[in-house]
LOKOLRO-774108 format. One record per residue: residue in three letters; x, y, z of N, C-alpha, C in turn. Coordinates in steps of 0.05 Angstrom, whole numbers, padded with zeros to 5 digits, always signed. Layout:
ALAXYZXYZXYZ
...
//
This chain:
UNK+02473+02187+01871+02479+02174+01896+02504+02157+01893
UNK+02531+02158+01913+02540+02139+01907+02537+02110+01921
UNK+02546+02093+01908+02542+02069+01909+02570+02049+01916
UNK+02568+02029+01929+02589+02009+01932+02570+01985+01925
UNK+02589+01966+01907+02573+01950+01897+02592+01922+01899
UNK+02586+01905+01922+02603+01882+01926+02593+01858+01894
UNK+02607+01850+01885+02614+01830+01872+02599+01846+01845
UNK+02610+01856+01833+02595+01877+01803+02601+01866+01785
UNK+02623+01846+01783+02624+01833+01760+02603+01798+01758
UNK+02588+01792+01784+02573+01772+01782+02549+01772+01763
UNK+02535+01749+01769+02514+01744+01753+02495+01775+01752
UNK+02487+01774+01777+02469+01806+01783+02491+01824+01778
UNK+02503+01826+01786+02521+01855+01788+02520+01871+01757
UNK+02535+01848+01737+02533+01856+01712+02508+01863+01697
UNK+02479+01853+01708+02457+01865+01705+02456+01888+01718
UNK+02463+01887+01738+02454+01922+01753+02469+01943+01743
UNK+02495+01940+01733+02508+01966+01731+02501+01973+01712
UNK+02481+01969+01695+02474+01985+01663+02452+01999+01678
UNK+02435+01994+01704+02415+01997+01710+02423+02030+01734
UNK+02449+02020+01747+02454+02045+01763+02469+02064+01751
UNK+02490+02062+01735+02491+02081+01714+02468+02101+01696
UNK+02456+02081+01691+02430+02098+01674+02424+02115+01691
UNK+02423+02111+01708+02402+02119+01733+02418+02142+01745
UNK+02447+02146+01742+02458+02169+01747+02482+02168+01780
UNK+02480+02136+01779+02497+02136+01804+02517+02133+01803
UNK+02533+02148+01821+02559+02142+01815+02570+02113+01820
UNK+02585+02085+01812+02589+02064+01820+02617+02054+01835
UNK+02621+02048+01854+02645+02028+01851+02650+02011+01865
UNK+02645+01985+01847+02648+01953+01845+02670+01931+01843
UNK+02668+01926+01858+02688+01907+01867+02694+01885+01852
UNK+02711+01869+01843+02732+01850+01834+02745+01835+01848
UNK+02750+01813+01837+02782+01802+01848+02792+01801+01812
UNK+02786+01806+01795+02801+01806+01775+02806+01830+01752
UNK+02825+01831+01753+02840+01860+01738+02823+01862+01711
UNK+02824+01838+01694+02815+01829+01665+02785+01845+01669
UNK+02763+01835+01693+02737+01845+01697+02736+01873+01706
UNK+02757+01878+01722+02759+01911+01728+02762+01933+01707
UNK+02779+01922+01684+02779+01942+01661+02743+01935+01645
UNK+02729+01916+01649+02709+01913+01632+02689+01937+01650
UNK+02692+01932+01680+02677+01952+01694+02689+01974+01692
UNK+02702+01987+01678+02718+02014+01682+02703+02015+01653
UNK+02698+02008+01636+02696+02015+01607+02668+02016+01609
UNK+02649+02005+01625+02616+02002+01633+02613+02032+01652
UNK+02633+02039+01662+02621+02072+01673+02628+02069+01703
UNK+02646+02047+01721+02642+02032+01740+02672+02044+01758
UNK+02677+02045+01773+02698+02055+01789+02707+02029+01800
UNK+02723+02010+01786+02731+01987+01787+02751+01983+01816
UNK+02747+01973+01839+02765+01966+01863+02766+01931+01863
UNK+02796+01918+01851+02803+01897+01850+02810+01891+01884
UNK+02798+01876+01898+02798+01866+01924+02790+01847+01933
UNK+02801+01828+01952+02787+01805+01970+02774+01814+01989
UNK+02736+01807+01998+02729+01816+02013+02739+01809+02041
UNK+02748+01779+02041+02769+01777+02064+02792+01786+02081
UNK+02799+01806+02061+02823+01823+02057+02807+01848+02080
UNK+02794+01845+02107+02786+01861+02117+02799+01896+02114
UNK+02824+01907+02121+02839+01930+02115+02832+01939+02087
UNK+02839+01922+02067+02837+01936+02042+02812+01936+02029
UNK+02796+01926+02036+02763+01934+02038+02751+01954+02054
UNK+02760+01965+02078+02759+01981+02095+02769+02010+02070
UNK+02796+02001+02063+02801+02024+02059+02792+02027+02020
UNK+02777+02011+02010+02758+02011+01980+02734+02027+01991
UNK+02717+02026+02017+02697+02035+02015+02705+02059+02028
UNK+02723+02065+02038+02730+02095+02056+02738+02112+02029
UNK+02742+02105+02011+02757+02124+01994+02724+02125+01974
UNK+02710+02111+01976+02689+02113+01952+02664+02129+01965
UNK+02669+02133+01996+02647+02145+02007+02623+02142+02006
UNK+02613+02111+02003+02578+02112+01990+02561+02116+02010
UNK+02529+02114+01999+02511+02128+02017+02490+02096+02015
UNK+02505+02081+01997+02489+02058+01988+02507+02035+01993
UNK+02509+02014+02004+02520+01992+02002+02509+01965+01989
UNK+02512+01946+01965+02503+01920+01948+02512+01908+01955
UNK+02510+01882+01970+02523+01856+01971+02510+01842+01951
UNK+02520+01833+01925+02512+01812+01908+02541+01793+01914
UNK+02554+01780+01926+02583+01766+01926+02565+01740+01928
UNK+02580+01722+01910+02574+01691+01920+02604+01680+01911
UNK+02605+01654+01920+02627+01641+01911+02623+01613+01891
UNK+02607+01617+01873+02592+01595+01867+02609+01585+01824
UNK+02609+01570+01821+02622+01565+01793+02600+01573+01776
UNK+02608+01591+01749+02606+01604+01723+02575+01580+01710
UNK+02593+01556+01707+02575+01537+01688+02562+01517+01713
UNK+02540+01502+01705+02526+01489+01722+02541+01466+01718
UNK+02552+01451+01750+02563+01428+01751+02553+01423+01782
UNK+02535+01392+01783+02522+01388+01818+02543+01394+01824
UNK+02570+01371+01818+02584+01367+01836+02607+01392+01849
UNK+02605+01412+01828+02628+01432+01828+02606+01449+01847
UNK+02582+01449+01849+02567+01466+01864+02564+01457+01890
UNK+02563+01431+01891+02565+01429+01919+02586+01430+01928
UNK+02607+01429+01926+02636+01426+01930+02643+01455+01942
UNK+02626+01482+01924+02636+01505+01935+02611+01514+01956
UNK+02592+01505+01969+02574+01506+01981+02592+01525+02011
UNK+02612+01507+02023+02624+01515+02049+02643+01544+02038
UNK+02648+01540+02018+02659+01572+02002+02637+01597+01998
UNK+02622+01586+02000+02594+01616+01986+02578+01615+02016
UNK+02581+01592+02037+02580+01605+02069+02598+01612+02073
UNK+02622+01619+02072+02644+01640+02079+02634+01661+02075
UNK+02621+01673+02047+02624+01697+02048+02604+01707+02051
UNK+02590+01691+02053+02558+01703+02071+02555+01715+02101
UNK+02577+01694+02110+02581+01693+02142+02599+01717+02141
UNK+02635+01714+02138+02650+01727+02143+02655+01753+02124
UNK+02647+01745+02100+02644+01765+02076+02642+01789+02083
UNK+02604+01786+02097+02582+01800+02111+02588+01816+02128
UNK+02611+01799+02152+02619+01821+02172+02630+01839+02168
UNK+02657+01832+02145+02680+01854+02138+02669+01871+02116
UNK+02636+01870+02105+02623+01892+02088+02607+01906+02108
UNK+02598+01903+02127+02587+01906+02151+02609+01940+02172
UNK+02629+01914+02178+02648+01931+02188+02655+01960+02173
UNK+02667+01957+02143+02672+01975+02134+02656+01999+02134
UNK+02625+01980+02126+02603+02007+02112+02600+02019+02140
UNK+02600+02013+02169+02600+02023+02191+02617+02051+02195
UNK+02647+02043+02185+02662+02059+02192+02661+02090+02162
UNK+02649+02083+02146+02641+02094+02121+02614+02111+02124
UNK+02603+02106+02142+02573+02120+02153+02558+02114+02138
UNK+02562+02085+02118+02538+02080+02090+02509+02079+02120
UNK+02493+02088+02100+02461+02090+02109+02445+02065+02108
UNK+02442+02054+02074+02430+02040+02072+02450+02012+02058
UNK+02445+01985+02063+02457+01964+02061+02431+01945+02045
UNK+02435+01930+02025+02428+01918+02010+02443+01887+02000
UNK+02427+01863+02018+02441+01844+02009+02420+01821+02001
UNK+02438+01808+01980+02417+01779+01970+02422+01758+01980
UNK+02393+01751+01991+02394+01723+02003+02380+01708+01984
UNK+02361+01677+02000+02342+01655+01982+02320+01661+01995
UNK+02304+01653+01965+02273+01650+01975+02278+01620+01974
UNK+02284+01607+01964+02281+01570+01954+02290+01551+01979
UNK+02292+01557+01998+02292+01544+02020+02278+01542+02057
UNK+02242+01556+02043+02232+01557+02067+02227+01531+02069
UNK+02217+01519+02106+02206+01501+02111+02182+01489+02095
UNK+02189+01459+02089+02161+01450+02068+02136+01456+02081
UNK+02126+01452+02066+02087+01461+02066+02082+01443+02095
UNK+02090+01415+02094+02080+01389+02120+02087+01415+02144
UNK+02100+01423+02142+02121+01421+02167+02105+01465+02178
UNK+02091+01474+02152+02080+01506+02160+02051+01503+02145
UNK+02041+01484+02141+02013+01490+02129+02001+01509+02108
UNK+02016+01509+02087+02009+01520+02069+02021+01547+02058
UNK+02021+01549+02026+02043+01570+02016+02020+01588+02002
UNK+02028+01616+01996+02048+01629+01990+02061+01624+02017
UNK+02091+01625+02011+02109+01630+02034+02108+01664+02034
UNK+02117+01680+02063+02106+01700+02072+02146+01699+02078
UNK+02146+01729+02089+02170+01732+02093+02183+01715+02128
UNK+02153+01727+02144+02162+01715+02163+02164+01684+02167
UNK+02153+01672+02146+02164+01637+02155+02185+01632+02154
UNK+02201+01612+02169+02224+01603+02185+02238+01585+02153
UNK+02261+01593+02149+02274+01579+02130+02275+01556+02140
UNK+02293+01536+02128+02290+01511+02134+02324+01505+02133
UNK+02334+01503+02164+02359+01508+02169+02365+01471+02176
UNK+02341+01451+02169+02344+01430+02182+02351+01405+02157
UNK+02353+01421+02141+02339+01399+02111+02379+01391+02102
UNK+02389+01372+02108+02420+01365+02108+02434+01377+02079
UNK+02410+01372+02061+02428+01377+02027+02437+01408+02036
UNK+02413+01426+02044+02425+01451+02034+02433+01461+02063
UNK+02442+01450+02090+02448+01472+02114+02471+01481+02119
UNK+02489+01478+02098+02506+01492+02101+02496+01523+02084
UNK+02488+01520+02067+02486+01544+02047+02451+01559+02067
UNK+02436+01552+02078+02421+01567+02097+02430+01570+02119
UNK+02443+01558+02134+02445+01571+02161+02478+01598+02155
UNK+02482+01595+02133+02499+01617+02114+02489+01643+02114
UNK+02461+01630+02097+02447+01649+02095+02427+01675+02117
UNK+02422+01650+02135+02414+01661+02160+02431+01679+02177
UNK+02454+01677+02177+02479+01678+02201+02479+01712+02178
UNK+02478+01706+02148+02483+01738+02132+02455+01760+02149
UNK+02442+01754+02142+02406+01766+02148+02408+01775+02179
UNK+02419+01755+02194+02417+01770+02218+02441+01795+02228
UNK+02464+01787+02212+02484+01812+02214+02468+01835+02204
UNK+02458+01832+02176+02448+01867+02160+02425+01876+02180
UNK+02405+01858+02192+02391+01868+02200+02382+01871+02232
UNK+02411+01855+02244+02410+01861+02269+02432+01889+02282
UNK+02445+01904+02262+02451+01931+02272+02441+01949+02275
UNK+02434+01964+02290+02407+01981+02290+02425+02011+02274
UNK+02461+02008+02265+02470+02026+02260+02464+02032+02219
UNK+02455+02013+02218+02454+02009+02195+02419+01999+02173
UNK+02412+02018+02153+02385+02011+02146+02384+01980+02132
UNK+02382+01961+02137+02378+01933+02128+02366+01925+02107
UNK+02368+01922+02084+02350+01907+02062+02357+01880+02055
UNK+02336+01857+02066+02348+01834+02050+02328+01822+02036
UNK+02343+01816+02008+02324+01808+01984+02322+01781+01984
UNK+02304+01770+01984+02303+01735+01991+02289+01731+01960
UNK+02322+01721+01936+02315+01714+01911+02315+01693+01909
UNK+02300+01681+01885+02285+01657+01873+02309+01650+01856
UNK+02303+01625+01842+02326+01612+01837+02332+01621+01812
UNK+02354+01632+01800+02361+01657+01784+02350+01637+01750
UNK+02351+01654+01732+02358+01645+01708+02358+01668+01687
UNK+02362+01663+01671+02371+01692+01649+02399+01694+01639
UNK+02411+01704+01617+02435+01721+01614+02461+01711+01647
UNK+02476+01689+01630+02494+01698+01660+02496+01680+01681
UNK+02465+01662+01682+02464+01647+01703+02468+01621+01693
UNK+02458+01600+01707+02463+01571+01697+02437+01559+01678
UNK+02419+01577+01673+02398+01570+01662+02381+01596+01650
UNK+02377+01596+01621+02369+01606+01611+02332+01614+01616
UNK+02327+01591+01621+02299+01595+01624+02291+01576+01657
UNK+02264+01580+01663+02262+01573+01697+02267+01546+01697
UNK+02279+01536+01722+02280+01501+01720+02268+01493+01739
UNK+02263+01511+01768+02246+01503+01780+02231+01528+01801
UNK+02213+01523+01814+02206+01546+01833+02213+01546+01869
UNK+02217+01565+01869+02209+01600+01853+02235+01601+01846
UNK+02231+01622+01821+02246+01627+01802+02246+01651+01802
UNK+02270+01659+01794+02268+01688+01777+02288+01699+01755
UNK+02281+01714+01742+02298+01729+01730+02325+01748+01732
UNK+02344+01737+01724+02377+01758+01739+02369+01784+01731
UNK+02348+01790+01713+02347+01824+01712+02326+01835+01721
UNK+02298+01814+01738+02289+01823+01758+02301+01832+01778
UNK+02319+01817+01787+02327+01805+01807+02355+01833+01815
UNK+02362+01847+01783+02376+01866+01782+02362+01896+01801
UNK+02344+01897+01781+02316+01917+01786+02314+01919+01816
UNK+02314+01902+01824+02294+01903+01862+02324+01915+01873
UNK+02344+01906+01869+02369+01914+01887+02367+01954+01882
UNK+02357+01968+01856+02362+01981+01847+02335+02001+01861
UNK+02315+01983+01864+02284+02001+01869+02295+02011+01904
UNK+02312+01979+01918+02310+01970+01947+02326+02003+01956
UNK+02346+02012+01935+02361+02030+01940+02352+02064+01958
UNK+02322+02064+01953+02310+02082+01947+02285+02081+01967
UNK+02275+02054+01958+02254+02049+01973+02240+02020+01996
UNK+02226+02025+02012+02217+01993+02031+02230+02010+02055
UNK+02224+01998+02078+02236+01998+02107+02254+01976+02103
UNK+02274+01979+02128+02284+01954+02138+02268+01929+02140
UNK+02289+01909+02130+02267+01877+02133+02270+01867+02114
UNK+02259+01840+02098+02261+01821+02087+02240+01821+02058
UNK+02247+01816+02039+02237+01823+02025+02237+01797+02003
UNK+02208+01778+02001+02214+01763+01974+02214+01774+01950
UNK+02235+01761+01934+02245+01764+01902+02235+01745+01880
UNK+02219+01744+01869+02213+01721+01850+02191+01722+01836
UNK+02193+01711+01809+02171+01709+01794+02133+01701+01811
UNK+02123+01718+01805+02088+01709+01802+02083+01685+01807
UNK+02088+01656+01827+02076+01633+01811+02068+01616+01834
UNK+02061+01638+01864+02052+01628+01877+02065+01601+01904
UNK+02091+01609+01904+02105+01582+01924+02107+01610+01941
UNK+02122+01641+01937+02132+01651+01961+02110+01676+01945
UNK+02103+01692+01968+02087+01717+01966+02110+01739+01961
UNK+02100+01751+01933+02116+01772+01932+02099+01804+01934
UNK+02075+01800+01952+02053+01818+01956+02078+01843+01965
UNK+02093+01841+01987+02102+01862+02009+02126+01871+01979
UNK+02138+01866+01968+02158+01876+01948+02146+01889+01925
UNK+02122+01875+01919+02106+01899+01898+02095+01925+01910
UNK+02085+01922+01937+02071+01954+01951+02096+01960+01964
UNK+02120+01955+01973+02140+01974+01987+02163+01987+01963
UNK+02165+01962+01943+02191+01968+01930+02173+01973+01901
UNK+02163+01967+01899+02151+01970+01866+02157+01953+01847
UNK+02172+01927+01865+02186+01904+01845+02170+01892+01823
UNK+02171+01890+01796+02152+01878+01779+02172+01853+01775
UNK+02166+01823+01770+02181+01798+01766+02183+01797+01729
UNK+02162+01812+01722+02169+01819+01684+02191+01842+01679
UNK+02204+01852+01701+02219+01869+01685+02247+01858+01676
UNK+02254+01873+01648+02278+01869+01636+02292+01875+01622
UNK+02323+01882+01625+02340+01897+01610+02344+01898+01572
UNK+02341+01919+01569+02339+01921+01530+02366+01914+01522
UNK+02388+01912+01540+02412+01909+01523+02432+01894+01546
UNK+02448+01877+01538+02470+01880+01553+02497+01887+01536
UNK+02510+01899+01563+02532+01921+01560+02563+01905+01560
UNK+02552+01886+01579+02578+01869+01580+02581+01828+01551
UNK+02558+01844+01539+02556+01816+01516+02584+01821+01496
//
């Protein structure tokens, strides 16, 4: 199958491409940097150095790659954990949720991609006071009211309703737990829900294949968000994990 795979050199991305390669797909993943494009060219990866903002020349990355699959993994978020550097890029990683979204949207439209695959959050539904009690379920209402994080949910919201309000397009959105593993800002969980970057790889990879349109929680076993509907649609297990990395 081929594949378009927005942000392939990110945290997930670099987990997934050992996973869609294996797997026999053809890839090609997007960049803004030449240095990461030769690392994805040497990983098996059909490297396209581009700004998703760059509407035209993303138009014309996915017209030439023909996929049948579209990945949004893109964030705009800094490498090493810093509050202040993270909140700082908060109104940058709603850019590309918001506008990112449209011009991956637009393209895969004009590209006839089928199915679309993008990552959102589980870690920001409404507290327990305010919905009576967790597991959180897919349909409870994020929490677009809480000041620290509304820029980065109503981001997130404004993404979710583009993939899944085109009826031209099959919608998957993964609502992941707060990453850690290989790559991310934390090696091991720091808080919940949590998950794993090579769970978290896995579900983008199962979502490819399998589930209906709709929303889908991502995250470890531990009881804050229900990950019942992603184990019976997608087959997501929160233990799974990669034997090697390709890009170490």
């Amino acid at each position: 199958m081929r594949v378009f795979l927005a942000g392939a050199y990110g945290a997930i991305g670099r987990r997934l491409i050992p996973l869609l390669v294996k797997a026999g797909h053809e890839v090609t993943g997007t960049t803004r940097s030449p240095e990461s494009a030769e690392k994805l060219a040497k990983a098996g990866v059909h490297p396209a150095v581009l700004d998703v903002f760059d509407a035209p020349g993303l138009a014309a990355a996915v017209r030439s790659a023909a996929p049948q699959v579209m990945i949004h993994q893109l964030t705009d978020l800094p490498r090493e954990f810093d509050q202040a550097r993270v909140s700082a890029a908060y109104p940058a990683n709603a850019r590309i949720r918001i506008e990112g979204t449209r011009n991956l949207i637009t393209a895969a439209q004009r590209a006839c991609v089928r199915r679309f695959i993008v990552q959102s959050i589980a870690f920001a539904y409404a507290p327990r006071t305010q919905r009576g009690g967790e597991p959180h379920q897919e349909t409870d209402p994020l929490n677009s009211d809480d000041p620290m994080r509304a820029v980065t949910v109503r981001g997130a919201l404004e993404m979710e309703q583009q993939v899944l309000g085109d009826p031209t397009i099959d919608g998957i959105v993964l609502r992941y737990g707060l990453l850690y593993g290989p790559g991310t800002w934390h090696m091991t969980a720091i808080r919940k829900p949590a998950l794993h970057v090579d769970a978290a790889a896995h579900a983008a990879l199962l979502a490819m294949t399998r589930g209906a349109r709709g929303i889908y929680n991502i995250a470890d076993d531990e009881g804050l968000v229900s990950i019942a509907k992603a184990r019976a649609q997608l087959g997501f297990d929160p233990q799974f994990r990669l034997d090697c990395d390709i890009f170490s």
